[in-house]
C-alpha positions in Angstrom: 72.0 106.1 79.5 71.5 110.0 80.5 73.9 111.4 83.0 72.6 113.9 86.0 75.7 115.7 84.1 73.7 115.8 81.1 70.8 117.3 82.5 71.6 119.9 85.0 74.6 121.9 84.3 77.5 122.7 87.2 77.9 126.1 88.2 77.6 128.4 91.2 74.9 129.7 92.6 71.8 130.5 93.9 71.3 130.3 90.0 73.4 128.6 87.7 71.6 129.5 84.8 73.1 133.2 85.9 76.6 131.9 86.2 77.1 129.5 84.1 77.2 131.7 80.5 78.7 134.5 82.4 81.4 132.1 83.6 82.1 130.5 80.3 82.2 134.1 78.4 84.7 135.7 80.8 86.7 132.5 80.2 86.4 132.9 76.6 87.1 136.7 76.5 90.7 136.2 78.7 91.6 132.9 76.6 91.3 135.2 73.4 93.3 137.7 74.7 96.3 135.4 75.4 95.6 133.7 72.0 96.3 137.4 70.5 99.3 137.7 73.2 97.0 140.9 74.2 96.7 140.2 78.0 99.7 142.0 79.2 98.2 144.9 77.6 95.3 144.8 79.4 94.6 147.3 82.2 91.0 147.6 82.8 87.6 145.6 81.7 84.5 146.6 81.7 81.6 144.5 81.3 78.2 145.4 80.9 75.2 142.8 81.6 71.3 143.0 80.3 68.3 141.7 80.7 67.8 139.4 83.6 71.5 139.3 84.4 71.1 142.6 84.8 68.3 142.6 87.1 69.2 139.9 89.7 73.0 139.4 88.6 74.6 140.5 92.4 72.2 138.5 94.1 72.8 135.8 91.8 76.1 135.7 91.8 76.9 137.0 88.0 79.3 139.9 89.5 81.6 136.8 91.2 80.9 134.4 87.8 82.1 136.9 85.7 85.6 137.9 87.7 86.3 133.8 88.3 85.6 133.2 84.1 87.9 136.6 83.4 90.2 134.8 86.1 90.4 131.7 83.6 88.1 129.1 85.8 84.9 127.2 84.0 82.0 126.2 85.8 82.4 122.4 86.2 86.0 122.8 87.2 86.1 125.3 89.4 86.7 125.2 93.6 83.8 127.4 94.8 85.2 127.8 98.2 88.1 129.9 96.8 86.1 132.3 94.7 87.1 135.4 97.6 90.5 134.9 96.1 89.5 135.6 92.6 87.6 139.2 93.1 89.2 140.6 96.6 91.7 141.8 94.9 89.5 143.6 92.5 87.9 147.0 92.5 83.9 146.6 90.7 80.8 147.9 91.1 77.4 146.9 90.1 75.3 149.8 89.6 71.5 149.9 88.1 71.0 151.6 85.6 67.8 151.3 83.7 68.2 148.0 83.4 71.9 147.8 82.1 74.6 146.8 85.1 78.5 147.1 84.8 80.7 144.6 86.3 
């Protein structure tokens, strides 16, 4: 028997299918650096978002997935109501430029 679970996937929104990816690769990017006990060298990230991440990412959410993955939380496990914890602290900016955002 399908699941709902295997049909839609979990993530934040408006658009999950631009958080869900971003989520999972911030995750992975963080959970490589402690692998290579890099972390606590770590200052600054930038990350830099295309297509249509790019163009609808802050009113999609990407800018908040992307912090909460970096932050070590995945999609389906994550407590959406304390996702002002995860990027208050931070200092980003989403800027257009020709198509190309950084977060």
């Amino acid at each position: 028997m399908i699941s709902v679970f295997d049909i839609f996937k979990i993530g934040i929104g408006p658009s999950s299918s631009h958080t869900v990816g971003p989520m999972k690769a911030g995750k992975q990017f963080t959970d490589d650096l402690i692998a290579r006990n890099l972390l606590k060298d770590v200052t600054r990230v930038v990350v830099d978002v295309y297509g249509s991440l790019s163009l609808t990412g802050k009113g999609h959410h990407t800018d908040i997935a992307i912090i909460m993955g970096l932050a070590g939380n995945l999609p389906d496990t994550v407590d959406i109501d304390s996702h002002p914890q995860f990027y208050s602290g931070c200092e980003y900016s989403w800027s257009p430029d020709a198509g190309k955002r950084s977060a």
